[in-house]
C-alpha positions as CSV (number, residue, x, y, z in Angstrom):
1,X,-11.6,-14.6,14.2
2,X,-8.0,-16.4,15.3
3,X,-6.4,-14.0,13.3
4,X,-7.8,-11.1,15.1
5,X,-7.5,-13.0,18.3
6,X,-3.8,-13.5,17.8
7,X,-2.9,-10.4,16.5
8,X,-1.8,-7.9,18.8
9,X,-1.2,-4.8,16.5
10,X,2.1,-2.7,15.5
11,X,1.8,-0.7,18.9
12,X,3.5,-3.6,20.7
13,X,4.9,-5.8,18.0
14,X,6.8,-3.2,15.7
15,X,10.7,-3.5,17.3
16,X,10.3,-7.4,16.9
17,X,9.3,-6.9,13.7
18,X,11.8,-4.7,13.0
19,X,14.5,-7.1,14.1
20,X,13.3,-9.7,12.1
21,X,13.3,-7.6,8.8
22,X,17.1,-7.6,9.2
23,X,16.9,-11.4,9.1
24,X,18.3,-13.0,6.0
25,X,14.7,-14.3,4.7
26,X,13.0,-10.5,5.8
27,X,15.6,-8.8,3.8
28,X,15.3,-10.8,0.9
29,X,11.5,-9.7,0.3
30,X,12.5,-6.7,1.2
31,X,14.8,-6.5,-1.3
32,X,12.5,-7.9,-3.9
33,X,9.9,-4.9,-3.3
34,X,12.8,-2.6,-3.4
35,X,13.5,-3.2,-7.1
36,X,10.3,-3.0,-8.3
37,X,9.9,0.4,-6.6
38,X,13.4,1.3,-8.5
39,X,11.8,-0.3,-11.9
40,X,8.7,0.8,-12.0
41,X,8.1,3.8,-9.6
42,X,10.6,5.7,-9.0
43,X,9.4,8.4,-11.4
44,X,6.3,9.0,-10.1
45,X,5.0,12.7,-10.3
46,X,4.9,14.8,-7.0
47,X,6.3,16.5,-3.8
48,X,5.6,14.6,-0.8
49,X,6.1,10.7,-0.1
50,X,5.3,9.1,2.5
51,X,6.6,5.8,4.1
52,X,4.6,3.5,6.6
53,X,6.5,0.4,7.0
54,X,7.8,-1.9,9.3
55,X,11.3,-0.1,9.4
56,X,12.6,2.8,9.3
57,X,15.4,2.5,6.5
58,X,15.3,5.5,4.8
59,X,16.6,3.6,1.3
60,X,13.0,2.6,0.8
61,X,12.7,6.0,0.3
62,X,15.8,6.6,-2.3
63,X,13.8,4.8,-4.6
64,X,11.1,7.5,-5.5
65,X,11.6,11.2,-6.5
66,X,9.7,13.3,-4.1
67,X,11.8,15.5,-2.3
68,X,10.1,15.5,0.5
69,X,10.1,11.9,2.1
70,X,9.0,11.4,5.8
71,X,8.3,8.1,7.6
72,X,5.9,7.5,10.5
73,X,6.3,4.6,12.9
74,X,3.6,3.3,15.5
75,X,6.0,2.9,18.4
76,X,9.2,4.9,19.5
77,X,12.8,2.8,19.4
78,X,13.4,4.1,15.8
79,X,15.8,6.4,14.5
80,X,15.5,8.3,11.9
81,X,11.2,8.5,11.5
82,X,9.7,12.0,11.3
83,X,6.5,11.1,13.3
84,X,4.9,8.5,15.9
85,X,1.5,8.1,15.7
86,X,-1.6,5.2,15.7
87,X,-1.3,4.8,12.1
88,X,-5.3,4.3,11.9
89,X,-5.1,8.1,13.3
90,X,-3.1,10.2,10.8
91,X,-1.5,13.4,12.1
92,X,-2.0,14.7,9.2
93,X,-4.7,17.0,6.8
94,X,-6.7,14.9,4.1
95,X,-5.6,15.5,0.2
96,X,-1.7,16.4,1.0
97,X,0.7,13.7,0.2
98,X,1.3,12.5,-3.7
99,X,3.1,9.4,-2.8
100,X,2.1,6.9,-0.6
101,X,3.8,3.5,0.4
102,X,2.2,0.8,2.9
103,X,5.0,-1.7,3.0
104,X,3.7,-4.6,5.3
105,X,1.6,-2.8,7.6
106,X,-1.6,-4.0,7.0
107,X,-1.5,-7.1,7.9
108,X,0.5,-6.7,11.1
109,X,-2.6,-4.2,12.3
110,X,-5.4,-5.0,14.3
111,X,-7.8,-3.1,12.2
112,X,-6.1,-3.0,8.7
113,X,-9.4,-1.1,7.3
114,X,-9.0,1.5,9.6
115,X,-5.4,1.9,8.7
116,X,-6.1,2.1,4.7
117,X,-9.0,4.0,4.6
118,X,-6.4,6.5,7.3
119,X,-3.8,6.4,4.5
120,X,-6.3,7.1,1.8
121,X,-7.6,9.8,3.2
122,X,-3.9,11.8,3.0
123,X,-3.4,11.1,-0.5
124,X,-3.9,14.0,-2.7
125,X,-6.3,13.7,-5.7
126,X,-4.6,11.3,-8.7
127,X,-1.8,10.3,-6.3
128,X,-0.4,7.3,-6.0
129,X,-0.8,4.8,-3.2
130,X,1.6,1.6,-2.8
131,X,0.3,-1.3,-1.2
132,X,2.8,-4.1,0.3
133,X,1.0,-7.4,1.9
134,X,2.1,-10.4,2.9
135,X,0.5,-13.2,0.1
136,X,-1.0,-15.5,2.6
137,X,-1.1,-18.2,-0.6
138,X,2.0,-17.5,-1.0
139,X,5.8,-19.8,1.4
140,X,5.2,-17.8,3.9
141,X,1.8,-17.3,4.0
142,X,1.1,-20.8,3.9
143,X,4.1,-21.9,6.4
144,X,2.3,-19.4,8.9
145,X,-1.1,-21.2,9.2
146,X,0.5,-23.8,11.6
147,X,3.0,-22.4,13.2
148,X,0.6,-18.9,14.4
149,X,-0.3,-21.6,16.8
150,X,3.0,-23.5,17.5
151,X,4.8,-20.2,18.0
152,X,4.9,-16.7,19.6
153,X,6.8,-15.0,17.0
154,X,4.7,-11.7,15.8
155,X,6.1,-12.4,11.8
156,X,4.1,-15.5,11.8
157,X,0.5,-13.8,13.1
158,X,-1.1,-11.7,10.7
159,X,-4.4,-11.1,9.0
160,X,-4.3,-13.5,5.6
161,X,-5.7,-10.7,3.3
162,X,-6.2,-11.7,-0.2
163,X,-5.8,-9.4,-3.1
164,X,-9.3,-9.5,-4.4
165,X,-10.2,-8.6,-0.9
166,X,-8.2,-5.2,-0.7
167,X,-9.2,-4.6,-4.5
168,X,-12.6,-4.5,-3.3
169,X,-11.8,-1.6,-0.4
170,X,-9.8,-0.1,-2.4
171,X,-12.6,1.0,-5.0
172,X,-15.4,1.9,-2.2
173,X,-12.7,4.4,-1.3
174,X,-12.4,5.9,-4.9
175,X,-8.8,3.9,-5.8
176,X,-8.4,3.0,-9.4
177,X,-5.9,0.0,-9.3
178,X,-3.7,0.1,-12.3
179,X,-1.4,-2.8,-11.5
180,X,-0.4,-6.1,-9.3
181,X,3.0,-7.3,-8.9
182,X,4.1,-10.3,-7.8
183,X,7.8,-11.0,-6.3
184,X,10.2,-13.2,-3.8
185,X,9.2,-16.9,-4.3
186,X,11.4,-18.9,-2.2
187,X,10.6,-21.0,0.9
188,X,11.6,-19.4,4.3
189,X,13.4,-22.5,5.4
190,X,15.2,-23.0,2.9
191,X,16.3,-19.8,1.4
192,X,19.1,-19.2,4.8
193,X,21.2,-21.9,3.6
194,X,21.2,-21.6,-0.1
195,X,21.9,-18.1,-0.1
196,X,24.8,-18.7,2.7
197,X,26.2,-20.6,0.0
198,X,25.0,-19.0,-3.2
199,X,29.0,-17.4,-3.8
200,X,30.5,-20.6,-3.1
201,X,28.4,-23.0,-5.2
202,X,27.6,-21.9,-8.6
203,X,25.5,-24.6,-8.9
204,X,22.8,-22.6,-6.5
205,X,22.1,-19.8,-9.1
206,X,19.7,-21.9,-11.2
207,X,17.7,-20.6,-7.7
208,X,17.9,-16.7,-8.2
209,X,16.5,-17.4,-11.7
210,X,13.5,-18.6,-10.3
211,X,12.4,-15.6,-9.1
212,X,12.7,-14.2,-12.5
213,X,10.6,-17.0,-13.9
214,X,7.6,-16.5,-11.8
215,X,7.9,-13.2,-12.2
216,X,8.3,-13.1,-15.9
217,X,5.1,-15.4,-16.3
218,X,3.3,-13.1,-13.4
219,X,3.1,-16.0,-11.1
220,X,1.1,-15.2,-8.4
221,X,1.9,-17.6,-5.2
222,X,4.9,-15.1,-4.4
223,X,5.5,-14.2,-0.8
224,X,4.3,-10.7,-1.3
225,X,2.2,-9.1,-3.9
226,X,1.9,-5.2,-4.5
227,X,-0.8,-3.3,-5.4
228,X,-0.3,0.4,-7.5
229,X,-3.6,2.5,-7.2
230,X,-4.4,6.0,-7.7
231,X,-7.0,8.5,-6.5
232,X,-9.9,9.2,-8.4
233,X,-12.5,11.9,-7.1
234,X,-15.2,13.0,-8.8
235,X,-16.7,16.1,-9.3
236,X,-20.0,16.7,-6.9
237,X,-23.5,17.2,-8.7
238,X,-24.4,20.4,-6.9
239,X,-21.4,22.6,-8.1
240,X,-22.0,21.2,-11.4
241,X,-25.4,21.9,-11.5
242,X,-24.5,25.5,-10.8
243,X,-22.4,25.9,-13.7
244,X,-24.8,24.2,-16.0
245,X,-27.2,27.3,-15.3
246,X,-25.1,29.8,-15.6
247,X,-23.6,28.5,-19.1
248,X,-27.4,28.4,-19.8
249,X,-28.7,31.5,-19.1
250,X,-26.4,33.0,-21.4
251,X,-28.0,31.1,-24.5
252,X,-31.6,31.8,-23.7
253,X,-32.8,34.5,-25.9
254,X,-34.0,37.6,-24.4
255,X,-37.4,37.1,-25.6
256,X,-38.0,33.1,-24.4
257,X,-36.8,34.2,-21.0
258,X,-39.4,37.3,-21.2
259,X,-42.3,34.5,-22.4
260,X,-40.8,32.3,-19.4
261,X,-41.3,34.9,-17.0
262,X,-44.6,36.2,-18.0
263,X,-46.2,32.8,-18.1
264,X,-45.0,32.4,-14.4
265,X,-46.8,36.0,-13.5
266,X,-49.5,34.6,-14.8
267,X,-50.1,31.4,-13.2
């Protein structure tokens, strides 16, 4: 309830955000979830990606291989997005995009249901859908249960979803999730000053490993986690049905169906 309280929604909170994703600490996750898109996504089979993030930087989308890559904001002030649009209220036909990335908007919604069940309804039958939250067990998560209060600052109010939580929405709207990652496992306040000085003083490295050894382990207090599922629809029991019949009719010997349809004049 004080999450939705303080929460204002993407409308009116996406240039802040925006600016604050060019911080140091912003761009570091950023930059995290940008790898593992290059490492372990960036082949993924299809035509059309789309990109519904908190910026509009079009290298997210250099990562993938669609070659058609568009990106829809919920506010104007950007450059370079193809669409605005309430992002709960797609512009778009259901079954049509291959790719789809949610990088951090979610959380920063008012109704993040509404916005992934929008975003699952464009993706096309065995695409992909990318999912990047905010791990509220994770530094930030955790730094932003006090200061939501202390503090007007739109990065530090948004809905603590837990991953067992979208796993479960994710499978009433047919998503088979085939993987979690895990990433970007430094403290906000500290990581501005140690990376300032991360050229200067070797002695600082010993802190870039640390990433890779929570990640290595699949640690998973990182600040974000991201969640790879893909569309699975099934096929409906009436058209089935149909086809049952007709493959059956066709091994029914002329005389049983004869006896079948005499025994029906009869009753």
């Amino acid at each position: 309830m004080l999450d939705k309280r303080l929460i204002k929604g993407l409308a009116s909170t996406a240039k802040d955000l925006d600016q604050w994703a060019k911080t140091d600490f912003a761009s570091y996750i950023l930059r995290e979830e940008q790898r593992i898109f290059s490492e372990k996504y960036a082949s993924l089979p299809g035509y059309r990606f789309m990109h519904l993030g908190l910026t509009s930087d079009k290298d997210v989308g250099q990562s993938f291989s669609q070659i058609h890559r568009f990106n829809i904001q919920s506010s104007f002030g950007f450059t370079g997005v193809s669409a605005i649009s309430d992002l709960s209220e797609l512009p778009l036909p259901s079954d049509v995009v291959d790719v789809v990335l949610l990088q951090h908007t979610l959380e920063f919604s008012v109704s993040p249901q509404s916005v992934l069940a929008e975003a699952c309804r464009v993706v096309a039958p065995g695409g992909h859908l990318l999912i990047c939250v905010m791990n509220p067990m994770g530094p930030l998560g955790l730094t932003k249960l006090p200061l939501q209060f202390l503090r007007s600052y739109p990065w530090y109010q948004f809905h603590s979803l837990r991953a067992g939580r979208l796993l479960d929405w994710l499978s009433l709207l047919n998503f088979e999730v085939s993987e979690i990652n895990h990433g970007a496992y430094r403290w906000p306040f500290r990581y501005h000053s140690s990376e300032k000085n991360l050229e200067a003083e070797p002695n600082q490295r010993p802190k870039k490993t640390w990433d890779q050894f929570c990640q290595s382990i699949t640690f998973p207090l990182g600040n974000f986690y991201m969640i790879h599922g893909v569309k699975r629809v099934g096929r409906g029991i009436a058209s089935s049905s149909l086809n049952w019949k007709s493959a059956a009719r066709g091994h029914i010997p002329r005389s049983a169906s004869h006896s079948i349809g005499s025994k029906k004049s009869k009753r």
